[in-house]
C-alpha positions in Angstrom: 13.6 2.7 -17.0 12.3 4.4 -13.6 10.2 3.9 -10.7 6.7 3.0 -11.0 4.3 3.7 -8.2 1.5 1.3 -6.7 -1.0 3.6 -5.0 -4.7 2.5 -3.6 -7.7 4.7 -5.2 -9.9 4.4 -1.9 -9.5 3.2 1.6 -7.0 0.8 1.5 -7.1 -2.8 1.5 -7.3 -3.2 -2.7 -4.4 -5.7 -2.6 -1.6 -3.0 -3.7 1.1 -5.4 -2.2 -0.2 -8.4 -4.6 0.3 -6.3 -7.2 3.7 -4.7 -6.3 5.0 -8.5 -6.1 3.6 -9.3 -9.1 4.8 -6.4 -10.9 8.5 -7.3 -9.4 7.9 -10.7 -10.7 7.4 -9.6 -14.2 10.1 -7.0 -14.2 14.2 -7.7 -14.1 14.7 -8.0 -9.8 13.7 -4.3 -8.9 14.6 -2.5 -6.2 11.4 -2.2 -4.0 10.8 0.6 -1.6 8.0 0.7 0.8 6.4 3.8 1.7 3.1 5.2 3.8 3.2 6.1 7.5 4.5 2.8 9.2 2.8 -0.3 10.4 -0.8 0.7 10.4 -1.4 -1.6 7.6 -0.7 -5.1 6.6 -0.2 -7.0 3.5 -1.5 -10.2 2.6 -0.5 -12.6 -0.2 -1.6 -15.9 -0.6 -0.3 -18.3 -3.2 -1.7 -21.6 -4.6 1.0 -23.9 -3.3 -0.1 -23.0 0.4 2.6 -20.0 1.3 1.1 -16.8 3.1 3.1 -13.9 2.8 1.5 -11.2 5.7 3.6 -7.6 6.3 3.5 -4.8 8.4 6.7 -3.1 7.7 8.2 -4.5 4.6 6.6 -4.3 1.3 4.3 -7.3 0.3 6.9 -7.2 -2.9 8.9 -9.4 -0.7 7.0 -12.2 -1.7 8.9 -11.9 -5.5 11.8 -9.7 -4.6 14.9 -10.4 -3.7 15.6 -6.4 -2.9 13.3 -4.2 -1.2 14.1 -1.1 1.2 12.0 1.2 3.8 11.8 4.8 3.0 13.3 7.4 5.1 9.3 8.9 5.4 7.9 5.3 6.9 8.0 5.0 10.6 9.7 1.6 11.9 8.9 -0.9 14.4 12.6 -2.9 15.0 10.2 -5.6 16.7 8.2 -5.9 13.7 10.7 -5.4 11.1 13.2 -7.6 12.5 10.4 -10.4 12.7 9.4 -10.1 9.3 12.8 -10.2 8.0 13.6 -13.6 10.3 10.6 -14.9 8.3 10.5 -13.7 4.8 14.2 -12.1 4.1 16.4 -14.8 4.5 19.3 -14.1 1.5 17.7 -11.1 0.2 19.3 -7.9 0.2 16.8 -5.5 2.9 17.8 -1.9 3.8 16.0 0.7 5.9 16.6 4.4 5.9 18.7 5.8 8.4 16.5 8.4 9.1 13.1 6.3 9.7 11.1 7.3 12.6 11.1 4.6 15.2 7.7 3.6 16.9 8.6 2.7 20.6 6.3 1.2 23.3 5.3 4.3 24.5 4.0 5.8 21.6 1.8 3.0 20.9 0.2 2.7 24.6 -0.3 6.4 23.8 -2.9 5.3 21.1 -5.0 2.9 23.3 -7.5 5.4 24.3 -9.0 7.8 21.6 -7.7 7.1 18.5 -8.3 3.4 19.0 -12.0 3.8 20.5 -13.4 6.9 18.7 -11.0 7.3 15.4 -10.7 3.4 14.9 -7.0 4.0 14.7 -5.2 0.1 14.3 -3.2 1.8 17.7 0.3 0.8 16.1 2.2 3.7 17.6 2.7 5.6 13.6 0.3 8.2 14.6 2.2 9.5 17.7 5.3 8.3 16.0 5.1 10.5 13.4 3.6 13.3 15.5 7.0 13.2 17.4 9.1 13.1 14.4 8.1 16.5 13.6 8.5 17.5 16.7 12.2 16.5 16.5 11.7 14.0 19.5 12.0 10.4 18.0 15.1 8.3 17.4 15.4 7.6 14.3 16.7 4.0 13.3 20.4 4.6 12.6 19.9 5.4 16.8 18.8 1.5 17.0 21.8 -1.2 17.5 19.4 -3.8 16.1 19.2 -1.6 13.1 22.1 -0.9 11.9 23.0 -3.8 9.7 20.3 -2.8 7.5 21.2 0.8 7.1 21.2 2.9 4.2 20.7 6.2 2.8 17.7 4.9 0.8 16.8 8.4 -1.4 20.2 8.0 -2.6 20.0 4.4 -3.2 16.2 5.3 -5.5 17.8 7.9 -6.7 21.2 6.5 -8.0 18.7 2.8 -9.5 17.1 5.4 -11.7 19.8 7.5 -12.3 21.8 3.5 -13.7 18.8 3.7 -16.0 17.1 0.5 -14.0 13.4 0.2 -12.1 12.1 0.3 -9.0 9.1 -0.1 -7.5 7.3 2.1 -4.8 4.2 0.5 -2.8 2.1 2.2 -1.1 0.5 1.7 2.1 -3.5 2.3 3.0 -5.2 4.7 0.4 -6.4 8.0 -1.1 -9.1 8.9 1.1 -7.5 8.0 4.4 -5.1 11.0 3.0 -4.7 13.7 6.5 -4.7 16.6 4.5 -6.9 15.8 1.4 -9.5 13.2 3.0 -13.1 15.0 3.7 -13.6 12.5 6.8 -11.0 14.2 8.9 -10.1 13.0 12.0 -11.3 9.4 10.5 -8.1 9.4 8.7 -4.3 8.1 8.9 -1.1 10.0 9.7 -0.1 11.3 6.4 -0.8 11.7 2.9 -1.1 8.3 0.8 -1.4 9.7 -3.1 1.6 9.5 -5.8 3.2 12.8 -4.4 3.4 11.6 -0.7 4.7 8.1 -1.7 7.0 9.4 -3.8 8.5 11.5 -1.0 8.1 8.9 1.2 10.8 7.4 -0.5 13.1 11.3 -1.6 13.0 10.1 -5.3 13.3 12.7 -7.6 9.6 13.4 -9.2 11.4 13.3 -13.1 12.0 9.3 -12.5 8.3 8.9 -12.5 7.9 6.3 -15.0 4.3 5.2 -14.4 1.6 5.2 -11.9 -0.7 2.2 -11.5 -4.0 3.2 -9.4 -5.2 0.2 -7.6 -8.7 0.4 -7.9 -10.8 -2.1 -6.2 -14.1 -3.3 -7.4 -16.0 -3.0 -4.4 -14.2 -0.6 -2.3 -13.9 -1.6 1.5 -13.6 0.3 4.5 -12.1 -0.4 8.5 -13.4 2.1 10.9 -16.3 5.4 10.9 -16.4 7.4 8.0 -17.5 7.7 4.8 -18.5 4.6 2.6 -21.3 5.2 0.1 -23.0 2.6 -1.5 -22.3 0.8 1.3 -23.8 -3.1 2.3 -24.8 -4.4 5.3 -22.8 -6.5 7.1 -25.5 -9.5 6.8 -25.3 -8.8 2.6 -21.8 -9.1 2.4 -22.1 -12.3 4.1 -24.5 -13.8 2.9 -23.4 -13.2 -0.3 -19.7 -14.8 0.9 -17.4 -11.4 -0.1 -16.6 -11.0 3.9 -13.1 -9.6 4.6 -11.4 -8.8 7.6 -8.6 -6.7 8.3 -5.4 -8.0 8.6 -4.2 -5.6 12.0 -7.5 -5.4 13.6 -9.4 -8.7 12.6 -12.7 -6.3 12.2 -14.9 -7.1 9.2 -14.3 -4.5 6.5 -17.2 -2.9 5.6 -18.0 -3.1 1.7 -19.6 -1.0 -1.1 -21.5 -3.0 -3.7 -20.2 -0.5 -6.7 -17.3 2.1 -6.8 -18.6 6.0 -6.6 -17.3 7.1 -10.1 -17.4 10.6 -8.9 -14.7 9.4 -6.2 -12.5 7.4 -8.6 -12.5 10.4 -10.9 -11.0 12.8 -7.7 -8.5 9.7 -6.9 -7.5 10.5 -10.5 -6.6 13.7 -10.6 -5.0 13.9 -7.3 -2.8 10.5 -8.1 -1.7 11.1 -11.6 -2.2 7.2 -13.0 -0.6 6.1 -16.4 -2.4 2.7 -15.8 -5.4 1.0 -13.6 -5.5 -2.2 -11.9 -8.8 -4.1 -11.2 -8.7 -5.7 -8.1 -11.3 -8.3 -6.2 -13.0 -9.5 -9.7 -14.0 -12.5 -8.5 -16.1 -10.3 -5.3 -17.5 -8.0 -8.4 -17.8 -10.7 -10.7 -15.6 -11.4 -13.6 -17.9 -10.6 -16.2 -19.1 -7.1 -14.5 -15.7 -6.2 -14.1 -14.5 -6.5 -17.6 -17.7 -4.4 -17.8 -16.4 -2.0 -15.6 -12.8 -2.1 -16.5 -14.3 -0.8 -20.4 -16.6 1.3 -19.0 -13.5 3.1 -16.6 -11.6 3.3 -19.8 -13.9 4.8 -22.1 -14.7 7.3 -19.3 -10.8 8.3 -17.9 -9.0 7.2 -21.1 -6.4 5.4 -19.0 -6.5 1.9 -19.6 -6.9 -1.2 -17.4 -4.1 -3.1 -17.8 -3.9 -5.9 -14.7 -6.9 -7.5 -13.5 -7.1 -9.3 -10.0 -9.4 -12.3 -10.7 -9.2 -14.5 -7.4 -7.7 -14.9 -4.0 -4.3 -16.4 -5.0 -1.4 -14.7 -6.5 -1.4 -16.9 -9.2 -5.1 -15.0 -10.3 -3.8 -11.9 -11.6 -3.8 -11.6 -15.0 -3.1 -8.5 -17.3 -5.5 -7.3 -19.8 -4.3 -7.8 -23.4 -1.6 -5.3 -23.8 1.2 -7.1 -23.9 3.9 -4.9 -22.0 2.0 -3.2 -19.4 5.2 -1.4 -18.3 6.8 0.4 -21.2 
């Protein structure tokens, strides 16, 4: 038992919260902690019967969990949060760090000017937030009165699950290659770090409860924003071809690739650490090319594939013929 990590391989936008609900589905009601830098990126999750599930703040494991929790390295909007736990957390146990960075008002009319119109920042307020934080100039959320019902020290609370010899789950939040310190594309890049390591300490879990990290790597990697994309379509391609996605914040069309860069997936690699792969947006790729790829990513990494995302819907993922995909 310990925590296993959902991390993106790219840009973001691979469905990492689909598969953080799905792996909480599968496994015995996990304790699911989101991490990243704060509401700069949503989660979508669509199921067959007609329910939407779309985050900002709380994991996308909501969807299957009945226990999830903010990390104390995640900045909070109490607007936002308190929203999506009106709408999606009714009975179910949900606990933010005490020491979470709050985004106020301020911080994000700061980011209406350049880091909206030149960086193609989503202007949610994480960017100064965060910049303030380590200044030692935010409140943090055990200063918010709305807040406090949901308190807890959430490293212990990791820290303690692991320790009981039970799982957790950590999600990420946008990807790799939006990393601040390791991306190439700098200043087109997000307010943190977003590989294993910075998730993990996200969250304060001790780095010995690693139990396995799944790399979500998506089929036809997609991108919001300057920077760059290689093999990358044009717009009129990806729609006439019917793969068009938009983001969930900003509404944009994402721009698209038409393959992964194997030279990129083999750096998201070795800076993420994955025990396992999952193969997301199939049904964009194709199924039959990505079983193609998913052998072809094995035979060259010697990690295997074990969950494949074949369709819009929840209900599409499917794992790859190896029975326990956790153990």
């Amino acid at each position: 038992m310990g925590a296993t990590v959902v991390v993106d391989a790219f840009w973001g936008d691979s469905g990492k919260g689909k598969i953080a609900a799905y792996l909480a589905k599968r496994m015995d009601h996990p304790w699911c902690f989101r991490a990243g830098t704060g509401t700069n990126a949503g989660h979508s999750i669509y199921f067959k019967d007609g329910r939407t599930i779309k985050t900002h703040q709380l994991p996308g494991a909501i969807a299957t969990s009945d226990k999830v929790a903010i990390g104390s390295g995640v900045a909070v909007n109490p607007k936002i949060f308190l929203k999506e736990v009106e709408e999606y957390g009714q009975g179910k146990d949900i606990f933010v760090d005490l020491r979470c960075p709050v985004i106020l008002p301020e911080y994000i009319e700061q980011e209406q000017g350049r880091l909206k119109n030149e960086i193609g920042s989503t202007a949610s307020g994480t960017g100064v937030t965060l910049s303030e934080f380590k200044l030692r100039k935010v409140k943090q959320a055990k200063d918010i009165e709305e807040l406090v019902p949901y308190l807890c020290d959430n490293a212990l609370l990791a820290n303690m699950t692991c320790e009981a010899h039970k799982d957790i789950i950590i999600e990420g939040s946008q990807g790799t290659f939006l990393s601040l310190a390791l991306s190439y594309d700098y200043p087109y890049v997000t307010s943190d770090n977003c590989t294993t390591a910075a998730l993990v300490d996200d969250v304060g879990l001790n780095w010995q409860y690693i139990k396995n990290v799944i790399l979500v790597v998506k089929t036809m990697p997609t991108r919001v924003g300057p920077g760059f994309l290689p093999h990358e379509m044009g717009a009129k391609q990806i729609q006439s071809l019917k793969i068009e996605e938009y983001g969930v914040t900003t509404g944009r069309l994402r721009r698209k690739a038409r393959q992964i860069d194997m030279g990129l997936l083999a750096e998201s690699i070795m800076l993420n650490g994955p025990t396992q792969i999952a193969l997301t947006f199939c049904d964009h790729y194709g199924i039959t090319n990505s079983l193609i790829l998913a052998d072809t990513i094995e035979d060259h990494f010697n990690i295997p594939v074990t969950i494949l995302d074949k369709g819009k819907y929840f209900e599409d993922i499917e794992e790859r013929g190896y029975g326990a995909i956790l153990e």
